[in-house]
Every structure is written in C-alpha cells, then in structure tokens.
C-alpha positions as CSV (number, residue, x, y, z in Angstrom):
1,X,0.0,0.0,0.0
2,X,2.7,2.8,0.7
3,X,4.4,1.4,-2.2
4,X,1.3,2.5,-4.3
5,X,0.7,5.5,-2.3
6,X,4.3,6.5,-3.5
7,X,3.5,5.9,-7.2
8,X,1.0,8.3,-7.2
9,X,2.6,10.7,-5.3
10,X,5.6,10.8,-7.8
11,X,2.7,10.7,-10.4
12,X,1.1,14.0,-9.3
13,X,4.5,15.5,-9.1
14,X,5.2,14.6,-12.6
15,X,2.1,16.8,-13.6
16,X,2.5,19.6,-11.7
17,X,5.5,20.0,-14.0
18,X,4.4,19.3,-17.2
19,X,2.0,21.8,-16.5
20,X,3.9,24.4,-15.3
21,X,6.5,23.5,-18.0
22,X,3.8,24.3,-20.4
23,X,2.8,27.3,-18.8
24,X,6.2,28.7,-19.4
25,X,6.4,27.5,-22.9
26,X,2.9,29.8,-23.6
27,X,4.1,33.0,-22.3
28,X,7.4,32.8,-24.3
29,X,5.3,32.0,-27.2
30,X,3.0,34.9,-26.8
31,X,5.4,38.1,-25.7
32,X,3.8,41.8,-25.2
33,X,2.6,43.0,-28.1
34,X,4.8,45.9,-29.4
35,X,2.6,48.8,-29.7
36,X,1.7,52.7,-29.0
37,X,0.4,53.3,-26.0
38,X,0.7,56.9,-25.9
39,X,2.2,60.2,-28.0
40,X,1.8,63.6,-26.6
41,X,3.3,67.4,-27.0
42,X,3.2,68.5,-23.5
43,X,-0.1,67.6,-22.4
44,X,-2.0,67.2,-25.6
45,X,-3.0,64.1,-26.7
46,X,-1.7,63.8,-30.6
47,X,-2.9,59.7,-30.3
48,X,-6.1,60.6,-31.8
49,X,-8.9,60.0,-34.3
50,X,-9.0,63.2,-35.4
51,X,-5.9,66.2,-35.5
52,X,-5.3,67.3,-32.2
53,X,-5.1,71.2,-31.8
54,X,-3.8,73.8,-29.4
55,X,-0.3,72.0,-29.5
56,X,2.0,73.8,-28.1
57,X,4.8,75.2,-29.8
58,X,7.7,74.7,-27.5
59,X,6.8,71.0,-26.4
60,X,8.6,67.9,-27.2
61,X,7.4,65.2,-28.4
62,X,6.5,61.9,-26.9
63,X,5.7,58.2,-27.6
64,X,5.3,55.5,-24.9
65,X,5.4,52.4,-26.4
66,X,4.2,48.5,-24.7
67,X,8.0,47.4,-24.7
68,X,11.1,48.6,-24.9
69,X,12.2,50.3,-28.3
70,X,15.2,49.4,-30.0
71,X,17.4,52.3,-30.5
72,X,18.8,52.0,-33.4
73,X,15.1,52.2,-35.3
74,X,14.4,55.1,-34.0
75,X,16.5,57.7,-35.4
76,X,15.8,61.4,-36.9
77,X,15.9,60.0,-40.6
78,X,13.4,57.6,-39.0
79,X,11.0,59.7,-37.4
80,X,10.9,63.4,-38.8
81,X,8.5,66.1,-38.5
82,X,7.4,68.2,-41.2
83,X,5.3,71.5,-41.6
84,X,2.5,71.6,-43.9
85,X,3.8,72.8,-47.6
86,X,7.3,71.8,-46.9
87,X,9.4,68.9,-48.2
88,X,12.2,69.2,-45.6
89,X,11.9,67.8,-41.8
90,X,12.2,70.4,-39.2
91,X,15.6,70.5,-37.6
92,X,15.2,67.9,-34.3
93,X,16.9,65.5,-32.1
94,X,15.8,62.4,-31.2
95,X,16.3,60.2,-28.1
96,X,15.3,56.8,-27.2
97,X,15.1,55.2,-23.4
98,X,13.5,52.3,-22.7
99,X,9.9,52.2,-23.7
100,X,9.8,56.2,-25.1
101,X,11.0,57.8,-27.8
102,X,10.9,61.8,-28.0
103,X,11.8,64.2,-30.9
104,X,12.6,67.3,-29.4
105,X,12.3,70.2,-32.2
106,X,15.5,72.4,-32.7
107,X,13.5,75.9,-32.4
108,X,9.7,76.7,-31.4
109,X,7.1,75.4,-34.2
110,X,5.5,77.8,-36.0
111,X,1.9,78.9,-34.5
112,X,-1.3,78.4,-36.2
113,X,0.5,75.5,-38.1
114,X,-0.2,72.5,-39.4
115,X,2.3,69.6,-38.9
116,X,2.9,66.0,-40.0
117,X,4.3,63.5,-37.4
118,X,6.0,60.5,-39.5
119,X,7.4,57.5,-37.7
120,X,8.4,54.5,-39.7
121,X,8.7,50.8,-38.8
122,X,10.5,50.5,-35.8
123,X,11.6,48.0,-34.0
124,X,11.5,47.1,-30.5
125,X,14.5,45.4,-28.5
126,X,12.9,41.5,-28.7
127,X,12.6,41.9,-32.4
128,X,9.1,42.9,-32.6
129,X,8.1,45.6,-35.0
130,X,5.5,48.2,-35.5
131,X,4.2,49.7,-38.8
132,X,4.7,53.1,-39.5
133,X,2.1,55.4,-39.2
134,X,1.8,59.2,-39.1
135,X,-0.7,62.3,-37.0
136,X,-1.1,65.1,-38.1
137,X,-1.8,68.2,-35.7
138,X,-2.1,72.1,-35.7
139,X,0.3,74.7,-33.1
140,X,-1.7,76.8,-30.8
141,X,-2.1,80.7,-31.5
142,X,-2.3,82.4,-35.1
143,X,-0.1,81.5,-38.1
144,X,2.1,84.2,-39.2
145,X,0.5,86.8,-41.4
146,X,2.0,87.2,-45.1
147,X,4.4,90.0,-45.0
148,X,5.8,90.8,-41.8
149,X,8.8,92.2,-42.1
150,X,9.6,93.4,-38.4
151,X,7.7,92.5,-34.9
152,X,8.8,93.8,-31.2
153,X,7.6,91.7,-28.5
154,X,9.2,94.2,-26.3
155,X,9.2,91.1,-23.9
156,X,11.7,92.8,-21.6
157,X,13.6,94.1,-24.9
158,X,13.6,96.1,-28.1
159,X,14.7,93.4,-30.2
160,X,13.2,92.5,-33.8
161,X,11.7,89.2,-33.5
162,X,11.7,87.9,-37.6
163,X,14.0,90.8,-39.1
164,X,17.2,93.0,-38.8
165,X,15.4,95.9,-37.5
166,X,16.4,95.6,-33.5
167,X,16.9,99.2,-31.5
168,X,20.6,99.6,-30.7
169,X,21.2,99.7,-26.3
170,X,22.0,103.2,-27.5
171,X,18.6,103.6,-29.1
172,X,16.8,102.6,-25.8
173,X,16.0,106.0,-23.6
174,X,14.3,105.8,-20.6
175,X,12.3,102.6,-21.1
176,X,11.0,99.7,-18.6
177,X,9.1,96.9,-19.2
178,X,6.5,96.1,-17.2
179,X,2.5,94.2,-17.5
180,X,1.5,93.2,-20.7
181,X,-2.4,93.7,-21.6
182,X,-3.1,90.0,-20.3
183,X,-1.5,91.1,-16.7
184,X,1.9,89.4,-17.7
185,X,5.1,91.1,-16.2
186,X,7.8,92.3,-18.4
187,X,6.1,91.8,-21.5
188,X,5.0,95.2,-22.3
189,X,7.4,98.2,-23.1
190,X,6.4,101.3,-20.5
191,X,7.1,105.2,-21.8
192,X,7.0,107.9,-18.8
193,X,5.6,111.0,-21.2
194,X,8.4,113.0,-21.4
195,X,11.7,111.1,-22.3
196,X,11.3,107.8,-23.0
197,X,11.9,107.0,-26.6
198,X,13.3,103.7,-28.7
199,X,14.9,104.2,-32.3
200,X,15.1,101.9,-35.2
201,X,17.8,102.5,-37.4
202,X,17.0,102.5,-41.4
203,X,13.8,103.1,-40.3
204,X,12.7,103.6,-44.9
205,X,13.0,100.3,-45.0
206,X,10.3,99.9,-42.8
207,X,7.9,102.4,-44.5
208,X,9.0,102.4,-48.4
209,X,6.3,99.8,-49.9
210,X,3.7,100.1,-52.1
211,X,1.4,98.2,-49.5
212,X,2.0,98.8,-45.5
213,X,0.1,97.5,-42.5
214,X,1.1,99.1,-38.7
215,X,0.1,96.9,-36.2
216,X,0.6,97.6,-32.2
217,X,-1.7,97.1,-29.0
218,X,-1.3,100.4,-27.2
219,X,-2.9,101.3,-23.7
220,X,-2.5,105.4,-23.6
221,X,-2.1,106.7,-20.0
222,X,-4.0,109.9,-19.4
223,X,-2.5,110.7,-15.5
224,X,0.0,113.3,-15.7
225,X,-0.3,113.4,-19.8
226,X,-0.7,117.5,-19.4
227,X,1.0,120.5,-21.5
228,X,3.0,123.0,-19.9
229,X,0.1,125.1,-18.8
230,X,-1.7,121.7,-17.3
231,X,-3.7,121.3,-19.7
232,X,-4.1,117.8,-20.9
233,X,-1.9,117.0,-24.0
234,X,-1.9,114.4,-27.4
235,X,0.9,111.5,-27.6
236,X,3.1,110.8,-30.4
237,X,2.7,107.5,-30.2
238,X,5.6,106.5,-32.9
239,X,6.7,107.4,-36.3
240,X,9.3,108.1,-38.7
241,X,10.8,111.8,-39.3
242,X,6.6,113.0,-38.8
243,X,5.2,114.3,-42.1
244,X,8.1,113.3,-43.9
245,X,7.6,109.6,-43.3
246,X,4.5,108.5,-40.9
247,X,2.9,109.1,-37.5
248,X,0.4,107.8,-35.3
249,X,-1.3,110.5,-33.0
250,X,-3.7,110.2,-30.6
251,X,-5.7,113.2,-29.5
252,X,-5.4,115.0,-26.2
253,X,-9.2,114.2,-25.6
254,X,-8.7,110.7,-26.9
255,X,-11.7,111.0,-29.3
256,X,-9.3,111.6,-32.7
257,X,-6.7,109.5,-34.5
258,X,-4.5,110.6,-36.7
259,X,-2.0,109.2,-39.3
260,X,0.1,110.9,-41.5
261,X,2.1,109.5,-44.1
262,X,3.7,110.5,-47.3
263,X,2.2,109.3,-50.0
264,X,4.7,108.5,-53.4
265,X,2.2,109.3,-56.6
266,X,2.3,108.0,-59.5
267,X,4.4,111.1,-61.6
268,X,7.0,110.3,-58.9
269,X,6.5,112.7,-56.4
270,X,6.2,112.8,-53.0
271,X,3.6,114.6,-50.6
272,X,2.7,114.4,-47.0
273,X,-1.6,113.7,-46.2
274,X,-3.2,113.6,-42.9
275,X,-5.5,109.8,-42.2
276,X,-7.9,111.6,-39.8
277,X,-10.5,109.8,-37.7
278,X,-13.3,111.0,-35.1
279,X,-16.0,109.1,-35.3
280,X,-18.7,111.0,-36.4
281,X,-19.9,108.3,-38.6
282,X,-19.9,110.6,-41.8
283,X,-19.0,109.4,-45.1
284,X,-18.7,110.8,-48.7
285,X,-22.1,110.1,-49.4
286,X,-23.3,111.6,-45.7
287,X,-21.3,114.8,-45.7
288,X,-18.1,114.2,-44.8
289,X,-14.9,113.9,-46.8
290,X,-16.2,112.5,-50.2
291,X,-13.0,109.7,-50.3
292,X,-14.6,108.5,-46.6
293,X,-16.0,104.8,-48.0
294,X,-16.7,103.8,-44.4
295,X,-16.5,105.7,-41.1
296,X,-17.8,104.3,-37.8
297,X,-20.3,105.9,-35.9
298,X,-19.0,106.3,-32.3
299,X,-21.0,109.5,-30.8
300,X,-23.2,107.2,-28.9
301,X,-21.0,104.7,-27.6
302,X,-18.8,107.3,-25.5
303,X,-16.7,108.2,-28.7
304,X,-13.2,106.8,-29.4
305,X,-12.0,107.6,-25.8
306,X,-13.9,104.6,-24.9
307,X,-12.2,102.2,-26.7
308,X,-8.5,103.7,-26.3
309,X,-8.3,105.7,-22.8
310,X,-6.7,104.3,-20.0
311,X,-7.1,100.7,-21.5
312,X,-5.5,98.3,-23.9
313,X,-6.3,98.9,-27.1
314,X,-5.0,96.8,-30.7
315,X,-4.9,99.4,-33.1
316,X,-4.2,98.4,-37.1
317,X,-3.5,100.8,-39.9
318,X,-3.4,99.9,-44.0
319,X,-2.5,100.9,-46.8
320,X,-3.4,99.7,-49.9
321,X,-0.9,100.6,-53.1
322,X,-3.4,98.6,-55.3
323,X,-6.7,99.5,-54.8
324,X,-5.7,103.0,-53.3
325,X,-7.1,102.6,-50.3
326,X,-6.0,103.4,-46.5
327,X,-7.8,101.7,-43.5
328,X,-7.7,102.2,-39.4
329,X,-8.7,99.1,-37.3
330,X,-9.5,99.6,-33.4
331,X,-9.8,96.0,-32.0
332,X,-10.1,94.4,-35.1
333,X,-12.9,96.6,-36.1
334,X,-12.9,98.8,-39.1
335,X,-13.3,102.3,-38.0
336,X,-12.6,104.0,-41.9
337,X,-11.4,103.2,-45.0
338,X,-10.7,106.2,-47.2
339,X,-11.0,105.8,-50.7
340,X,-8.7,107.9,-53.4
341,X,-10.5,106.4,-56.3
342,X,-14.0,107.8,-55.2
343,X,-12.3,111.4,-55.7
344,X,-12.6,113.5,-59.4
345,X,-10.8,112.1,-61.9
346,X,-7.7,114.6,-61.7
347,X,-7.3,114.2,-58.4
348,X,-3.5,113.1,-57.7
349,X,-4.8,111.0,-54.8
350,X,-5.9,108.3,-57.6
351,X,-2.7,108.1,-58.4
352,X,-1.4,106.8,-55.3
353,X,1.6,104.2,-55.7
354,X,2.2,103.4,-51.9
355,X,4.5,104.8,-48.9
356,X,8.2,106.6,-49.1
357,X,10.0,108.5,-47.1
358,X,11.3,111.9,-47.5
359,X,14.7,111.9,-46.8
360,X,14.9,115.4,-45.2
361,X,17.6,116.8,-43.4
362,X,15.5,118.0,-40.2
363,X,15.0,114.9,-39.4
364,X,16.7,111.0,-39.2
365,X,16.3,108.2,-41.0
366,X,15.1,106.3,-37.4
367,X,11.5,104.3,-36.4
368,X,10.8,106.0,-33.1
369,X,7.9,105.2,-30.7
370,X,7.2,107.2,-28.3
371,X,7.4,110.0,-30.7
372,X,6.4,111.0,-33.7
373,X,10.3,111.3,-34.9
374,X,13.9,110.4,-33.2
375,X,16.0,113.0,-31.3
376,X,18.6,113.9,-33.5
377,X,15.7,115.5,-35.5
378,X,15.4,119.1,-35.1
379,X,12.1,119.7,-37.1
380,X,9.9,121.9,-34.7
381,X,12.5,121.6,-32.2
382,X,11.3,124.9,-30.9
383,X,8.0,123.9,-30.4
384,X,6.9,123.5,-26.6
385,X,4.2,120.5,-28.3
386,X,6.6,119.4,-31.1
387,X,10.3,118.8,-29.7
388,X,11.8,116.2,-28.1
389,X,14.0,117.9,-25.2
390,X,10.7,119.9,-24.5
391,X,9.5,117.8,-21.5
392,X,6.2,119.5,-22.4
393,X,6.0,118.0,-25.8
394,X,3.3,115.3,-27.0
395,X,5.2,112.4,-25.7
396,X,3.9,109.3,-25.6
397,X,3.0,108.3,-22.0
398,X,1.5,104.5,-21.4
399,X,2.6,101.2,-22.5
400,X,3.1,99.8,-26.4
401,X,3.2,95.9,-27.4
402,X,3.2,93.6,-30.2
403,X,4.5,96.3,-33.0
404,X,4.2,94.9,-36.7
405,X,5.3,96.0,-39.8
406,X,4.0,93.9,-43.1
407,X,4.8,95.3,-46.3
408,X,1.2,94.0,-46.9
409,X,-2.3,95.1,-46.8
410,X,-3.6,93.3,-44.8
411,X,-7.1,92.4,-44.9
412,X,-10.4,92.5,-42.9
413,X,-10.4,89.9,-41.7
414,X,-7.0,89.3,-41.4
415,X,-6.8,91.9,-38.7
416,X,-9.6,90.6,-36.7
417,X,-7.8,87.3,-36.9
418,X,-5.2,88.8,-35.6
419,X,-6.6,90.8,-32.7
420,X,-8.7,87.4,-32.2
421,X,-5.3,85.7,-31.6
422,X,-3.6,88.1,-29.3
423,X,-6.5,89.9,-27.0
C-alpha cells in the first residue's frame, strides 16, 4: 500500500511539472505586443482619431510604447517632423530610453501651423516591430501673417523678433518693461511721457512699400499726460521723421486719430496727407470727406475715448498701393477706409503708388515710438508741443506691445484674426 501511495505521489508530481512547463512555454510563445500606448506634445494628446489642436509650440514630443524600443530604429531620418507645404523635416533631435521615444524640435514650431508626425517601422529590442504610421496636428495661436517684415515683442527688450530691425542699447532711452495687456510682467514696453523713446535705425526700409500695415496694442495713459500750462496733452505715439515719413497720434481728448504719411504718386513725387479719424460716422455720401467709403459711428458709444483711454487697445492701420485705399482698425474693427478712387478724376490721390520717405535733413532716417520722430531730428525743435527735449511735448506716456510691420495690406479679416489671436 505505501508502495502505491508513492506511485501516485511521484505521479502527481510529474504533472504539476508538465503543466507548469507548459505554462512557461505559452508566455514565451506569446510576448507583449509591441505597440503605441501613448504620444503627446506636453499635455495634448496627438494619439487621436481626429488632428489634435492647441499643441503647443515649445513642447517635445512623446511616444510611450508597450515594450522597450530598439534604439537604433528610431533615429531622426526615421522619425521626422514636417510642416504643412514643406518637403524638408524640421531640424530635431531624437532620443530613445526604454519604452519612449521623444523628438525634441531644434526651435519653437510655427503657431497656427499644421504639422505631420511621421514614424516609420520601428523596431523594439525583442525583435518585434511596428508599422509606420503618421498624426497630423495644428500649433496653438495664429499662423504668421503674409508680409511681416519686423515685430517687437518688447518682452523685456527692443529686439526684432523675424528681421534685422532691433533698436541699438544706444537707441533705448528711458524705457522699462513692465504688464503686458493679459497682466503678464515684463512683457510690455512702459514710456513715462516725457523722455522715453526707442529708435530703429534704417527706419525707410520699414515704410518704403507700395502696401504697409502698422500693427501695435497700445494702452495710452491719461495721468500726468498734461502741457505746460496743465492742460491735458496728445501722444506721439511713434513714427518716422513725422510728415516726412509717418505718425500715429492720438488726440489729447482721446476722441481723434491721426496718421500721416507721405504718400509717393504715380508722376513720382512725393507729398505728405493727414489719415484723420473722429468718429462721427460721416462718409462721402453723408457729408463728410467725399473719399470716406466707411467711417464708424462712435457718438453714442462714448466716442473713441472709450475704446483707447486708460485701457489696452489693438490698433491696425493699411494701406493699400493697389486699390488706393488706406484703413484704421480699433480692436479688429474697421473704423474708416478712405478711398482715393472715389475722388474727381484729376485728383493726384488716384494716383497713389504706396509709402516713401522723405529723406529730409530735419530729421533722421530712425523708427521711433514714443514720438512722432527720433531725437537727433530738429524739425519743430522749438515747439513746446513738437520737440523732443521739450518735457512739455506730445510724448507718448502708457505702455506699447506687439508692434508689426507687413509690407502687406492686410485684410479685414485678417486683422480681426489677428486681434482674435492676441486679445
């Protein structure tokens, strides 16, 4: 009897065995699948159905993957990045470790931007592989606008952000930086009202085109903005040698715009005009200025000082070589749009070819904000409103952000799109 009872001891032992020996030959025949498990740009998901959006445009890339990933599969000729339109991959590293791979972009992707993701097969380190697939997904913010040819952030600097139109450290009087119009600190560039002042050298090759667009979010201080007699004062809010380039001025009741440029005609002279807006709402055809082809109505909504004083406003100005045409935008809204070709048919204003400076020698070949022209200028130097050592003159006191130049006219609703993108 313990003879059999033995038997079928060693018997049961014999099973338990096989089976586990079984066991183990299943799991090595079935490994973990190699597989995506997760791809994100900071924390959006890109592993979608549909193209994810609002990615942003400093994030790396990342892909978690079921097993470890082997190395040499996943290289930057491998897995490449590309922006809508183009045939080459944006410039980008990429690293492996373990069970992720991430692409890490070389510079900031492009905002408003659609991109293609590409990885091909890969591999993983127990000789698995994957097929290649791709996702496509779109930056966060606004693309760039066609044209641009210079943009200040001011974000703590006067530097050009896309061109070769930065303000020397010698150009820089009297500035700070301080809260942007979304509360941000240092992102905004502060002018006191009766010094400050930044300079842009070559400042023609700003202006000269025969379509220009000036865009700039501006909040215009009215505390202390007074003449010499106390009485409250305009700002200069920027320009280029005044009438013999362009300038933006605000009115000392806040309630007028102006912009004056010179205009290049088409027998190849040159002659200053004045862009002038109050919002009475009259047009050619309603008895104002017969070139006015739209002008806003504000006399019931508090007039322009309710959309400019004491508050951030996005201001856009245009002018339009080709259809001879010049616009003003207040927070993406079109305020006027002035004409030339509604005027009689001898009228040189029909004739209108685009912007150029005047290269006069009372003043400098220098961008300025925070006045209508730099300070080696010496045009109304005299003036107790109009020169720049005159603490009393129409200095620009507030705060001035986002500064564009296109050699573009921009449109409608490329403006709003704009001021959309940025309020």
């Amino acid at each position: 009897m313990k003879h059999l009872f033995n038997n079928w001891r060693s018997l049961l032992v014999l099973v338990a065995l096989f089976s586990f020996t079984a066991c183990s030959d299943d799991e090595d025949d079935n490994p973990t699948k190699f597989e995506l498990k997760s791809l994100m740009a900071g924390t959006v998901d890109l592993n979608t159905a549909t193209a994810a959006t609002n990615v942003p445009t400093n994030a790396a890339i990342k892909a978690t993957f079921s097993v470890p990933v082997n190395a040499t599969s996943a290289t930057n000729t491998n897995i490449t990045l590309k922006k809508q339109g183009d045939t080459n991959a944006v410039p980008a590293t990429v690293t492996t470790s373990g069970m992720e791979v991430t692409l890490t972009p070389s510079a900031p992707l492009v905002a408003g931007t659609t991109y293609t993701l590409s990885m091909g097969a890969l591999t993983a380190a127990d000789g698995q592989t994957m097929a290649a697939m791709t996702k496509t997904f779109t930056t966060a913010g606004t693309a760039p606008l066609p044209g641009v040819i210079a943009h200040w952030s001011f974000d703590g600097n006067a530097n050009d952000q896309v061109g070769a139109f930065s303000a020397p450290a010698s150009g820089v009087v009297a500035i700070t930086y301080g809260e942007d119009r979304k509360g941000q600190a240092g992102k905004a560039a502060v002018f006191n009202g009766t010094t400050s002042i930044i300079e842009i050298p070559n400042g023609e090759q700003l202006l000269n085109s025969s379509n220009f667009t000036l865009s700039f979010w501006m909040k215009a201080t009215s505390a202390g903005q007074v003449d010499g007699s106390g009485n409250p004062k305009a700002h200069f809010v920027m320009g280029l040698g005044a009438f013999h380039g362009l300038a933006f001025e605000l009115g000392a009741d806040y309630n007028t715009a102006k912009v004056v440029a010179r205009y290049e005609w088409g027998n190849g002279t040159t002659s200053p005009g004045d862009f002038f807006f109050n919002g009475d709402g009259m047009t050619g055809t309603s008895g104002g200025w017969e070139a006015i082809e739209v002008e806003k109505n504000l006399t019931a909504a508090g007039g322009m000082a309710a959309l400019v004083k004491d508050k951030w406003a996005h201001i856009a100005v245009v002018f339009n070589g080709t259809a001879k045409t010049r616009s003003l935008y207040v927070n993406g809204v079109l305020m006027e749009r002035d004409n030339f070709m509604l005027l009689p048919s001898a009228s040189i204003e029909r004739t209108m070819k685009g912007l150029k400076y005047d290269a006069n020698p009372e003043v400098e070949n220098k961008f300025a904000f925070g006045f209508n022209q730099s300070r080696g200028g010496t045009l109304w130097a005299s003036e107790p409103w109009g020169g720049y050592n005159q603490t009393t003159a129409n200095h620009f006191r507030g705060s001035l952000d986002e500064v564009r130049i296109f050699h573009t006219a921009l449109t409608d609703a490329e403006v709003l799109a704009m001021y959309n993108a940025e309020k």
